[in-house]
DONU-974580 format. One record per residue (C-alpha): x, y, z. Coordinates in steps of 0.001 Angstrom, whole numbers, plus 500000, padded with zeros to 6 digits. Layout:
residues N
XYZ...
end
This chain:
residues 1013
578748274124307372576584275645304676573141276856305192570814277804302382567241278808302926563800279955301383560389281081301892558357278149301917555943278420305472552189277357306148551096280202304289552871280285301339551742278212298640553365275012297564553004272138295039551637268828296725553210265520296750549623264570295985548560266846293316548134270481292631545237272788293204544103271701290263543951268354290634542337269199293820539220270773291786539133267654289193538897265477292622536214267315294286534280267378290376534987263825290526533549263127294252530313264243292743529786262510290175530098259210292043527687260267294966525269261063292090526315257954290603526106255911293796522498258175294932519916255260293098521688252584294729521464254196298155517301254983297374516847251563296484518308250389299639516342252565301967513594252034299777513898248004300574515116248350304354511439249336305778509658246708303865509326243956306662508099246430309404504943247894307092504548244656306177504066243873309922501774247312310472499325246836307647498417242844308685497603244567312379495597247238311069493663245265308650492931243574312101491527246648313139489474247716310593488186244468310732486839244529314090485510248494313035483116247476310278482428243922310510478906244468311878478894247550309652479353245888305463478422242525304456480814239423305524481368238922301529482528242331301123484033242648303855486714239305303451487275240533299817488132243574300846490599242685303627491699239349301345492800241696298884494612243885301050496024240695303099497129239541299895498772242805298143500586243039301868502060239087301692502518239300297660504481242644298187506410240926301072507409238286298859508456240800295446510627242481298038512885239789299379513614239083295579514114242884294831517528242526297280519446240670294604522466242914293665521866241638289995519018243416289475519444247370288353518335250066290908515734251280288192513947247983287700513439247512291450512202251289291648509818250450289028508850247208290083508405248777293796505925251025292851503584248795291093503438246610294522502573249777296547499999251419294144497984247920293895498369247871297949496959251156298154494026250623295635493014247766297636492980249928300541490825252516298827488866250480296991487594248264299950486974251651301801485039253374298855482399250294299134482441250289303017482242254081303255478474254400302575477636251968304975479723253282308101478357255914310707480133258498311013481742258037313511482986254592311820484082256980309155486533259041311447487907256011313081488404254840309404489993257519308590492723257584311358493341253918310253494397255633307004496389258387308581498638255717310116499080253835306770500052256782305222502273258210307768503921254164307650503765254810303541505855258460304125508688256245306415508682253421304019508494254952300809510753258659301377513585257036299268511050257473295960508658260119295720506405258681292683505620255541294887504398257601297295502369259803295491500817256962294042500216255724297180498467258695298484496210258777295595495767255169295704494014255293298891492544258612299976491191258969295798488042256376296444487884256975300204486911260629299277484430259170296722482807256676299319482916259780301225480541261905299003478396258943298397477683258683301763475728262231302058476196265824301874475483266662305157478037268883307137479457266198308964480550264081305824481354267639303982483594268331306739484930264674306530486086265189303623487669268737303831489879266839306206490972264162303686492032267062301220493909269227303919495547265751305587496723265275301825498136268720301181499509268143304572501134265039303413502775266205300049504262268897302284506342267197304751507310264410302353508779266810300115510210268099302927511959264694304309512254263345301037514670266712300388516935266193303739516967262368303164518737263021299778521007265624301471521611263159304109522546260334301724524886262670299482526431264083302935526750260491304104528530259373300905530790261848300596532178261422304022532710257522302840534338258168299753536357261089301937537649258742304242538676256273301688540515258419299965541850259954303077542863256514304315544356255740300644546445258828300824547731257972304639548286254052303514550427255945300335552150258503302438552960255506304890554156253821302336556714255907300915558150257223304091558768253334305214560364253178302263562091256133301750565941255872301815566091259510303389565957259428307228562779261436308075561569262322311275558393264787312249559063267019315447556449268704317511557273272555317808558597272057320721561141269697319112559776266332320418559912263640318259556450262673316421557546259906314547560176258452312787560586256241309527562484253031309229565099254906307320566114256799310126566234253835312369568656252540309993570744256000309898571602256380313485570605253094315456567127254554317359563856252525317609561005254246317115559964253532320888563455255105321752562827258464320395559551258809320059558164262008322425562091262421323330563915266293322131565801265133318868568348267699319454569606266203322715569581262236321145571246263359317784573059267002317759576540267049319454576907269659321683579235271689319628576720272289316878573637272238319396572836276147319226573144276117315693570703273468315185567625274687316817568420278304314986567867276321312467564290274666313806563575278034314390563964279199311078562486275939309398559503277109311912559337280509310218558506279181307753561551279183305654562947276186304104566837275455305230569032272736304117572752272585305488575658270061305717576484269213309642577648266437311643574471264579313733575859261715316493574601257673316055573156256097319012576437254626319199578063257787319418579633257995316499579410260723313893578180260951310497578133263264308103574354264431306520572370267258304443569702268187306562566594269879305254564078270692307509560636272798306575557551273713308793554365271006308254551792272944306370548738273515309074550622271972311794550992274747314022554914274673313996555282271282313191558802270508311578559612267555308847563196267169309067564935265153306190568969263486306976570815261954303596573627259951304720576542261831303296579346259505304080579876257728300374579657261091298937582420261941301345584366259031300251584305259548296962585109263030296824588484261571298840588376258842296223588317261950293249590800264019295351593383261192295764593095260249291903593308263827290910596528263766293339597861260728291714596993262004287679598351265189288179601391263116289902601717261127287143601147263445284479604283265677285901606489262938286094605306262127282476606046265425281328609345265546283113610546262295281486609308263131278259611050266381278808614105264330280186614090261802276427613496264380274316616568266428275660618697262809275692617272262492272443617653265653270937621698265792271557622775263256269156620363263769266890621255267155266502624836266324265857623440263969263415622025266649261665624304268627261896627290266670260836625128265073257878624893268412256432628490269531256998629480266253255161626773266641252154628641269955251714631884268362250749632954266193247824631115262467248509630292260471245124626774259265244507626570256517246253627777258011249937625823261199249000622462259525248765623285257315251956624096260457253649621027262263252153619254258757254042620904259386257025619752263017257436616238262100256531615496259402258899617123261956261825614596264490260429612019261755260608612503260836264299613114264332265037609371264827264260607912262336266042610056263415268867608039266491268755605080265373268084605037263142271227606079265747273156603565268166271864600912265396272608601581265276276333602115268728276935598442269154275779597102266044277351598950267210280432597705270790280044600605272331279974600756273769276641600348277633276791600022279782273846602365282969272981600484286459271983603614287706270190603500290172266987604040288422263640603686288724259828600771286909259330601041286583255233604779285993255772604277283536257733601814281273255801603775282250252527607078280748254127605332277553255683603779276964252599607400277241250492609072274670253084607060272078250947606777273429247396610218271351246888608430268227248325605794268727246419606972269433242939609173266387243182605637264231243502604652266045240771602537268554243041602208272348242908601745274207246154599850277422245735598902280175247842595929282263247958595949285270250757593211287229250496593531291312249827591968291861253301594127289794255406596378292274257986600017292340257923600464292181261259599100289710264100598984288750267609599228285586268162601243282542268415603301282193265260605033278819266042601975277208266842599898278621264118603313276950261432603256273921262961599065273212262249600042274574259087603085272911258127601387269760259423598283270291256843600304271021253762602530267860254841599664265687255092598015267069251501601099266885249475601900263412251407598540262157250298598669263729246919599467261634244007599314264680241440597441267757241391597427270500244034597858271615246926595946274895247505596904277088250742593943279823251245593491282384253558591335284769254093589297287156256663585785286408258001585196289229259816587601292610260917586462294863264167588621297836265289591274295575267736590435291741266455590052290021263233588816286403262429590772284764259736589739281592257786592805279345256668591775276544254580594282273799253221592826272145249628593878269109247606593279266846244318594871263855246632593083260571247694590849261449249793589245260227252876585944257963253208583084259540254962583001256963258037586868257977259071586615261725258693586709261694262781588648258682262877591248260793261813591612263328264601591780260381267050595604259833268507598106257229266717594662256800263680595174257320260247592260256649257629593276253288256569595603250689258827597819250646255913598686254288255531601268254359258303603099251885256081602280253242252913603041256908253645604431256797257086603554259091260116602262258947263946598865259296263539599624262232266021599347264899263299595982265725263297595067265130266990597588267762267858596828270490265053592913270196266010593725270546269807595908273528268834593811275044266761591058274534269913593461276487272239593628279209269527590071279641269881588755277624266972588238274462265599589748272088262927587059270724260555587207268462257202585398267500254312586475264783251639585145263220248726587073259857248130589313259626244827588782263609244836590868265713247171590020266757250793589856270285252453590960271282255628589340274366257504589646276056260983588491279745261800590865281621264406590826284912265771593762287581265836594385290643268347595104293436265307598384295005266168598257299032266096599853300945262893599360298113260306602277298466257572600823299262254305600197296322251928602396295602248457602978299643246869600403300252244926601284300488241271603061303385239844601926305729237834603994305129234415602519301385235380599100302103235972596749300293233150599909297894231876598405294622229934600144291117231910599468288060230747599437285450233453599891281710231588599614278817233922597783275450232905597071275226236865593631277461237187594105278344240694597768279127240592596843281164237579593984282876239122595937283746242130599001285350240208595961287049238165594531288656241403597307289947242618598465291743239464595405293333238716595210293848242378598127296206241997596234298021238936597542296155235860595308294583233587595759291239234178594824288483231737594944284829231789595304281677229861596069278068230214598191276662227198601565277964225345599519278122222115596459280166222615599041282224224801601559282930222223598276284009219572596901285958222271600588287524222405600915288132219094597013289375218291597877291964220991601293293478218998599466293427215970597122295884217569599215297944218738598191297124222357600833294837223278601403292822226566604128294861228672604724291378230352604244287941230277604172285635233651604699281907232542604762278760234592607735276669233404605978273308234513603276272493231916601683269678230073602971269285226193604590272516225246606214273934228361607081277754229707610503277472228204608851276741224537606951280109224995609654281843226385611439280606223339608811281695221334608355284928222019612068285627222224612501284721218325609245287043217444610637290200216780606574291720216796606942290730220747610634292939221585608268295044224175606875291838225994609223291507229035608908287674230217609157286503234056609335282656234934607866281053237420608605277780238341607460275028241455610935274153242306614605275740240860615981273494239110619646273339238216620334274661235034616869276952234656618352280502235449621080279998232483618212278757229839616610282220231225618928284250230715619461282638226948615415283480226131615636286499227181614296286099230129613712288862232954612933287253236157612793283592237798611010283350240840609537280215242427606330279259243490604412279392246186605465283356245571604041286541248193602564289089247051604561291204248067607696289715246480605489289395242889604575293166243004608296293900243898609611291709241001607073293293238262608109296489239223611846296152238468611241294517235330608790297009233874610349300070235851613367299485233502615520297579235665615609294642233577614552296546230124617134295309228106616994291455227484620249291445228324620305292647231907620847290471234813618083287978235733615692288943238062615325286512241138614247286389244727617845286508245355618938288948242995617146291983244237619110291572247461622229291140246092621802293427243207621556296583245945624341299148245423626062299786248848625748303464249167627273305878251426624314308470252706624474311802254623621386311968256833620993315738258194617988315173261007617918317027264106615972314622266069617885311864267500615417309622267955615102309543263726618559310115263085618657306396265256615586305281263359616897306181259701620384305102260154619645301878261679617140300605258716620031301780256348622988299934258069620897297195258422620304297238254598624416297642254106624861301160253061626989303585255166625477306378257017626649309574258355624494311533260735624827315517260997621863317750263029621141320268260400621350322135257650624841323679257725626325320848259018625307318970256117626403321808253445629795321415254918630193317505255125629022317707251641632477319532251198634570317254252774633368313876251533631658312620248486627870310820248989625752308684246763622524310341248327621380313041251126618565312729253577617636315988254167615382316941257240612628320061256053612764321815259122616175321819261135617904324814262979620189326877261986619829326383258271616775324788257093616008321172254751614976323835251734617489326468251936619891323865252955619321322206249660619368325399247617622885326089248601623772322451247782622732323086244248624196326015244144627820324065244492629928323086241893629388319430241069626480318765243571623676319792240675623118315991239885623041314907243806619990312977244642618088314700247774615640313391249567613720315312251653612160313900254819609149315895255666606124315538258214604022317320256055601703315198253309600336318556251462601214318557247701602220322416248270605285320757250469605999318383248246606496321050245149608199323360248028610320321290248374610850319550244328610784323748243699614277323808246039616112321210244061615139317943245763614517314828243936611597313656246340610032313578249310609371310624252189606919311389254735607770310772258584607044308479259829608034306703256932607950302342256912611138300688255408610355300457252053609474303770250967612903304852252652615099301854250376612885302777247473613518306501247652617245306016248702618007302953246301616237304443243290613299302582242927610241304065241311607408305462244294604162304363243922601604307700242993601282309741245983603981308637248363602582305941250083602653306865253587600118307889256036600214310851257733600404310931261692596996310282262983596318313383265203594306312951268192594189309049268849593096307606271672594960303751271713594999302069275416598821302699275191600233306100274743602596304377272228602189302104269335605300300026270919603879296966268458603902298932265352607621300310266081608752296860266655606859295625263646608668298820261441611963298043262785612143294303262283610683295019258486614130296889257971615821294150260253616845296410262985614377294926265737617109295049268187617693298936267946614432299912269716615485299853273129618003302042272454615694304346270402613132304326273134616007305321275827617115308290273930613352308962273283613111309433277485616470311116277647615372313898275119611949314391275816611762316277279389614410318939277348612052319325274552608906319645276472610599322480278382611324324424275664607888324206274042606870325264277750609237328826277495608387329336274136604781329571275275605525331389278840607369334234276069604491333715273258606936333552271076605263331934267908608095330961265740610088329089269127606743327903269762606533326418265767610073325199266332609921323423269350606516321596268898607936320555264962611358319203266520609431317312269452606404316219267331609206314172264936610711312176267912606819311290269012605519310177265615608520308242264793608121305869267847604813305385267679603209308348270426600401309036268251597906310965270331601074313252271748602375313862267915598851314652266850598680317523269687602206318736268804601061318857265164598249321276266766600582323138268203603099323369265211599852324986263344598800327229265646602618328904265656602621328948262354599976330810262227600453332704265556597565331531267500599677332190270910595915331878272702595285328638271127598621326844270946597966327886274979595028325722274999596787323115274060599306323012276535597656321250279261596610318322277204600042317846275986602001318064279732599339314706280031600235313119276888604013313642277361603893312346281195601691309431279729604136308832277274606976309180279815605715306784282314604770303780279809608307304115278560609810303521281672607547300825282925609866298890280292612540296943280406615615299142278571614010302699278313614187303984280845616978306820280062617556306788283923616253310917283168613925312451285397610528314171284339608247317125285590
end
C-alpha cells in the first residue's frame, strides 16, 4: 500500500472548486451593484404598497375636519375645500393602481407619484389657509392635530422617496402657517405657529432618520436574497456534480459516521444511501486486516493533511476491490472528512493485460532472435564454402566463360551474405539486443580502409572515391570499430550505388576535442541522383527505398539505412540527410569518442632537407585535388594545384625556367582528354624537367599501369582513396633519394614493404622490459635481433658476429651507451657501423653527446614504431626527433597508459607481446624498487642516479607515466646529488610503484606470480 500526503487542513489556504479569492472580491463588487441596481425598484414598491390605507385615512379625516369647522367657514368654502381634497385623495387612488404596471420605469412612477401628493397636500393647505382666519383657537389646535396625523400617515406612506415628502410637508403646513399669521399676532396664534415650525423641524428629522434605515433595510434585505440564490445555485451545482461524479465520494462526520454519500458510491460497493447513512464507514467498508491503518489515515486526513493511498475496501457483497483513496479534512467543518474511492480494478487489469504482452513480446522476440540466430548459422555454412570454394577455383586456370560464371556465383553468395546480415542486424536492434564494443581503434585507418573496399566499385562506374580526414582528427579511439565500418561501408555503398558519375566524397572531421572525449563529424557526399524532398524520411523506414523501382533497378533490402541510423543512435548520435534531386545527396551523423591516453603522433612532419619543396598536385577532380593539396602542404611543402595536363605541364615548365622547379609532381592517371600518362610522358621527354620526380595516382590498378610507370619514368603508383599517412610516407622516399634515379624501382603501397632489407641488429638495453619492447617491433618487421644487457657485452658480440646496425642503450652498467660506442669505433672495421643510440633524454646537449661519441643518431624512449624502423631501416628523421618526452608528473585514472601500449604495439604488429611485457614488468619491478630504496638508505648519489635511470626506462616504456615522471625526479636529483631531495621523493614513488603494481595484477596475464612490499 502506498501512502502519500500533504498539508492541505482548514487553515491552510486552498483554491476553490468555485473560484478563487479573487473571484470572491469580483462577486461581492458584483452583489452591489445589483442591490443598487435593484434599490429604485424596491422604493417604488414600498412607495406604492401604502397607497390604499392613506387613501382610507385622509377620506376619514376630511370627515373630521368637516364636522370641526362647518359652523366655523362658509358652506361654499367649506365643500370646495374638502371637494378638492376628496378629489386629489380618489384621483391619486386611481394614478396609483395604474402606477403598478411593471412596464412602466421606476423613475416615471417616482415622478408621477410626487405630483399626486404635492397637489393633495396643497389642497390640504390651501383649504386651511382660507379657514384659518375664521377658526377659534381652539379650532386652530384641533386643526392642527388633524395635520399632525396626515403628516405622520405622509412620513409611513411616502419614506421610500424623500422629495415627495418634502413636498408634502411644505405643501400643507406652508399656507396653514400663513392662515396662521393672518389670523392675529396675539401670543396664542404666535405660539401656534412656533409649533408648526418646531413640528416641521421635528418632521425632517425623523424622516431622514427612517428614510436612512429603510434604505439600509432594503439593501440588507436584498443582499440576503441574492445570497441565498446564489447559495442555493452553488448547492444545486455542487449537487450536481457529486451525483454525477464517477468517483465514489462519501462525507464522514469526525467521528467517522457517514454524512452522505453520492450515487457513485452506491454504484462502487452496493450501499443505499439509507444503508450507510449515520453508520461508521470503517466497519461497512474496511476489512479488518487494513482497519487500523485506515482510521490512521482519517486521522491524518483530520490533521489536516491531504493523504491518498492504494488499499483494498470490501463491497456490500463482501467482495474486494481494489481503489485510490484520497481523503482531506472539509474546510470549516470541524473535522469533517471528504473521502474520494476510484475503482482501480481496469487499471489492474490492464497492467496484467501490459505485463502478459510484455511476457509474450519479449517471448517472442527471443525465440525470434534464436531462430534468426539458428538460419543465419544454417545459412552461413554453405555459403561460406561457397565462397570459399568460388575463390579457390577463380585462382586456377578457367577460360572466360566459366570465369565470369564463377565471378556470378561468388557475387550472388556475397549478395545474400549481406542481407543475411542485415536481417540479423535488424532484429538484434528491434529486439534490443545489440550492444556496442568500447574497444581501441585507428580511427583514420579505419575510415581510410572502409572507404578503399569500394574505390574498385566505384571506378568501374566511372566514380572516384575520395577521402578527406581532417588534421585534427585523433589517431586513436574508443569505440566500436565494426559498427562504426558497417554505417560506413553501408553509406559509401549506397553513394557509389546511386552514382552514375562523379564522386563520392568521404569527410571527416572533429567538432569539438575535451581532455578524455572528442566529437567527430563523418559526412558521406555525392554527385549521384539524388533523393526528392518528400522521401528523405521515407528512406530510413525498414524494407523503403526512395522510389518502388530502385530495389529492381539497383537492388538492396531497404534495410540499409534503418540499421546505420539506429546504429549511429546507439553510438550516441544521429543519422541526418539532405538531397537536391539530379544533384548528389549528403549524409551526416555526429558521434562522440572516449580519447585513448598517449595518442601516436600524426604523419612525421617533413624533414628538414624537405622543408619548403614546390609539389604540384594535378587532378581534374577539385576535391580529390584539394585533399592531396592539404595534406602535402600540411607536411610543410608548398603545395600547388591544377586541373588539366596542359596548364600543368606550362606551369611545369615556367617553374624550370626559373630556376624554381617543382621537386615533384602528383598526377591522377584518370582524366578527361589528355590523361596522367600523357603528362607523365611529357615531362619525361623534357629534359628542362630531369629534377621533377613524378608519383601516379590512380582510382583503381589497373593491369598493365605499373610497367607504363616504370617506362615514363615514373617514381611511385599508389591508388586512391590514399591515407595520409601512406602519402607523406611515399613523398618522402621519392624525394629523400630513394627513388632519385628514374630508374629505380617503382614506388607502391606494396613496395615499401617488400622493398625493406632484412637486417640482423644487436640491441644492448639493460632493461628487459625494452629489450622485449624493441625486439618484438623488429621481429615483427622481419629483421633478426640479438639482445645483450650492456655495454661490454655488446663490444664483444660485435667481435664475434657481423651486424647491419646496433641499438645502443645511453646509460647501461658496466660499460656505458657512449663509451661503449667509443670503443666500437675504435675497432678495426666497425668505423662505418650505424649506431643508434636509445636515450631518455630529449636535450640537444645529449643528442651531440652522444653524435660527439660516434653514433649516427639518437631515438628517444619511449620511442613509437616508426621512428625506431626509420632510424634502424635508414629512413630520413623528421627535424627534431619526433618523439615526446615522458610526461613527468601525470595524474591519468590508471597508473598505466595500458591503451596507448596496446595501441604502440599493434602499430609495429606485436599486439600479442604485451602480456608478456607486462609480466616481466611485475617480475622486475619489486627488485628495482629495492635497490633505489638502499641506494637512498646509503645516500649514495650515483646508485641512487643508476637505479632510478634503469627503473624509470621499464616505467615509461609501458606506459606508467606518473611513476616514470617521479623516477625522472629522482634520476636528477642524483645527478646532481640532492640526497635530501631525491629523499623527498621517495614516499611518493613507494605509492606510484604499489599503484602500478596492483593495476598490473588486477589483469589477466601480468601478474608475474612475484610478490611486492
Amino acid at each position: 500500500m502506498q501512502i502519500a500526503t500533504g498539508r492541505g487542513g482548514p487553515g491552510r489556504h486552498r483554491p476553490s472548486l468555485l473560484g478563487s479569492a479573487t473571484d470572491e472580491i469580483q462577486r461581492g463588487r458584483e452583489l452591489e451593484e445589483r442591490v443598487e441596481q435593484e434599490l429604485p425598484a424596491l422604493l417604488v414598491k414600498r412607495l406604492l404598497g401604502e397607497g390604499q390605507t392613506a387613501e382610507v385615512a385622509h377620506l376619514i379625516l376630511v370627515g373630521l375636519v368637516g364636522g370641526l369647522v362647518w359652523r366655523t367657514i362658509p358652506p361654499l368654502a367649506l365643500v370646495l375645500w374638502l371637494g378638492s381634497v376628496i378629489a386629489a385623495t380618489l384621483a391619486g387612488g386611481f394614478i396609483r393602481r395604474r402606477l403598478v404596471s411593471p412596464d412602466l420605469s421606476p423613475h416615471y412612477v417616482i415622478r408621477t407619484t410626487r405630483h399626486v401628493v404635492w397637489v393633495g397636500s396643497l389642497a390640504w393647505g390651501a383649504g386651511a389657509a382660507v379657514a384659518a382666519p375664521g377658526l377659534s383657537l381652539q379650532n386652530l389646535v384641533l386643526l392642527l392635530g388633524v395635520f399632525a396625523g396626515i403628516m405622520a400617515i405622509a412620513t409611513e406612506k411616502l419614506i421610500a422617496d424623500p422629495p415627495s415628502f418634502y413636498g408634502s410637508l411644505a405643501g400643507l403646513l406652508g399656507p396653514l402657517s400663513i392662515g396662521i399669521l393672518a389670523s392675529g399676532h396675539t401670543p396664542p396664534y404666535l405660539l401656534a405657529l412656533a409649533l408648526v415650525v418646531l413640528f416641521a423641524a421635528a418632521m425632517v428629522v425623523f424622516y431622514r432618520r427612517s428614510h436612512r434605515d429603510l434604505l439600509t433595510q432594503l439593501r440588507t434585505a436584498q443582499r440576503l436574497a441574492f445570497s441565498e440564490q446564489a447559495v442555493r445555485r452553488e448547492r444545486g451545482f455542487l449537487d450536481t456534480l457529486l451525483s454525477s461524479a464517477p468517483t465514489a465520494i462519501a462525507a464522514l462526520h469526525r467521528d467517522g459516521r457517514v454524512l452522505g454519500i453520492n450515487p457513485a458510491f452506491e454504484r462502487l460497493f452496493g450501499y443505499t444511501a439509507s444503508e450507510v447513512m449515520d453508520r461508521d464507514l470503517t466497519e461497512l467498508v474496511v476489512p479488518e486486516s487494513e482497519a487500523v491503518a485506515a482510521r490512521r489515515l482519517d486521522d491524518e486526513a483530520r490533521a489536516g493533511r491531504s493523504v491518498v493511498t492504494e488499499a483494498h475496501r470490501r463491497r456490500k457483497d463482501g467482495s474486494l476491490v481494489p481503489v485510490q483513496i484520497s481523503s482531506t479534512a472539509v474546510a470549516g467543518a470541524d473535522g469533517a472528512i471528504l473521502s474520494l474511492y476510484h475503482d482501480l480494478t481496469d487499471v489492474r487489469r490492464t497492467e496484467q493485460a501490459l505485463r502478459e504482452a510484455r511476457d509474450l513480446a519479449e517471448r517472442a522476440a527471443q525465440a525470434k532472435s534464436a531462430f534468426l540466430a539458428n538460419m543465419s548459422h544454417e545459412i552461413r555454412t554453405p555459403l561460406n564454402g561457397i565462397l570459399g570454394m568460388s575463390g579457390l577455383l577463380l585462382d586456377t586456370e578457367l577460360d572466360p566463360e566459366q570465369h565470369r560464371c564463377t565471378e556470378l556465383v561468388r557475387s550472388s553468395a556475397d549478395a545474400l551474405l549481406t542481407v543475411i546480415e542485415d536481417v540479423l542486424d535488424f532484429s538484434k536492434i528491434e529486439a534490443g539486443r545489440l550492444k556496442l564494443e568500447a574497444v581501441s581503434f585507428d580511427l583514420p585507418a579505419l575510415v581510410d580502409s572502409t572507404a578503399r573496399l569500394l574505390a574498385m566499385q566505384a571506378f568501374e562506374r566511372g566514380v572516384e572515391v575520395a577521402c578527406d580526414v581532417g588534421d585534427g582528427v585523433p589517431r586513436l579511439v574508443r569505440g566500436d570499430p565494426g559498427r562504426l565500418r558497417q554505417v560506413l561501408n553501408n553509406l559509401i555503398g549506397n553513394a557509389v550505388k546511386f552514382t552514375p558519375k562523379g564522386e563520392v566524397i568521404v569527410a571527416v572531421a572533429p567538432q569539438g576535442m575535451g581532455d578524455r572525449e572528442t566529437a567527430i563529424r563523418f559526412a558521406v557526399r555525392d554527385t549521384g541522383i539524388g533523393i526528392p524532398a518528400d522521401k528523405l524520411e521515407t528512406i530510413f523506414e525498414e524494407f523503403s527505398q526512395a522510389d518502388v523501382s530502385t530495389t529492381r533497378q539497383y537492388g538492396g533490402t531497404g534495410l540499409g539505412l534503418t540499421i546505420s541510423r539506429r546504429l549511429v543512435r546507439l553510438m550516441g548520435g544521429e543519422l541526418q540527410v539532405s538531397s537536391v534531386p539530379g544533384k548528389g545527396s549528403e549524409f551526416w551523423f555526429t558521434v562522440p569518442f572516449a580519447l585513448e591516453a598517449g595518442q601516436p603522433p600524426g604523419p612525421r612532419a617533413t624533414p628538414v632537407t624537405l622543408a619548403g619543396a614546390r609539389v604540384l598536385v594535378v587532378d581534374d577532380n577539385p576535391t580529390s585535388r584539394r585533399i592531396v593539396r592539404e595534406i602535402v602542404a600540411g607536411a610543410g611543402f608548398a603545395a600547388h594545384d591544377i586541373g588539366n595536363v596542359e596548364a600543368a605541364f606550362r606551369a611545369l615548365q615556367e617553374a624550370a625556367v626559373e630556376g624554381r622547379p617543382y621537386r615533384l609532381a602528383i598526377i591522377d592517371i584518370q582524366m578527361p582528354g589528355r590523361d596522367g600518362f600523357e603528362l607523365a610522358a611529357l615531362t619525361h621527354r623534357d629534359p628542362t624537367l630531369a629534377p621533377t620526380r613524378v608519383m601516379m595516382l590512380s582510382a583503381a590498378g589497373r593491369r598493365g599501369d605499373g610497367e607504363r610507370c616504370r617506362e615514363l619514368g615514373v617514381s611511385a603508383y599508389l591508388t586512391k582513396p590514399i591515407a595520409r599517412s601512406e602519402l607523406l610516407e611515399a613523398v618522402s622516399k621519392v624525394l629523400s633519394g630513394e627513388a632519385a634515379e628514374r630508374s629505380a624501382r617503382l614506388v607502391t603501397r606494396h613496395s615499401i614493404t617488400e622493398s625493406r632489407k632484412r637486417l640482423r641488429i644487436l640491441l644492448a638495453e639493460d632493461n628487459p622490459v625494452n629489450q622485449q619492447v624493441a625486439a618484438t617491433m623488429l621481429r615483427k618487421r622481419g629483421h633478426q635481433v640479438d639482445v645483450v644487457d650492456n655495454g661490454r657485452r655488446a663490444v664483444e658480440a660485435l667481435g664475434k658476429t657481423g651486424y647491419d646496425v646496433v641499438l645502443m642503450d645511453v646509460q647501461m652498467p658496466e660499460l656505458d651507451g657512449v663509451a661503449a660506442t667509443r670503443e666500437i669505433r675504435q675497432t678495426p672495421g666497425f668505423a662505418g657501423l650505424p649506431i643508434i643510440a636509445l636515450t631518455a633524454h630529449a636535450l640537444v646537449t645529449e643528442h651531440e653527446r652522444c653524435l660527439a661519441a660516434g653514433m649516427n643518431a639518437c631515438v628517444i624512449k619511449p620511442f613509437k614504431p616508426h621512428e625506431l624502423f626509420a632510424a634502424v631501416e635508414g629512413w630520413e628523421l623528421p627535424a627534431g626527433g619526433g618523439a615526446a618526452a615522458e610526461a613527468a608528473g601525470s595524474s591519468e585514472a590508471a597508473p598505466v597508459d595500458l591503451a596507448g601500449l596496446e595501441a604502440t604495439m599493434r602499430e609495429a604488429g606485436a599486439e600479442e607481446a604485451v602480456g608478456e611485457m607486462l609480466a616481466r614488468f611485475v617480475q622486475d619491478a619489486p627488485g628495482r624498487m629495492s635497490a633505489l630504496e638502499e641506494a637512498l638508505a646509503a645516500a649514495d648519489a650515483d646508485r641512487i642516479r643508476q637505479a632510478a635511470h634503469a627503473y624509470k626506462s621499464a616505467a615509461g616504456t609501458i606506459g606508467a607515466a606518473r611513476l616514470a615522471g617521479l623516477l625522472k625526479q629522482t634520476e636528477l636529483a642524483g645527478r646532481m646529488a640532492d640526497i635530501e631531495g631525491a629523499g623527498r621523493l621517495l614516499e611518493e614513488l613507494l605509492a606510484a610503484h604499489h599503484a602500478v603494481l596492483a593495476y598490473l595484477e588486477t589483469l589477466p596475464g601480468a601478474a608475474g606470480g612475484s610478490s611486492h612490499r
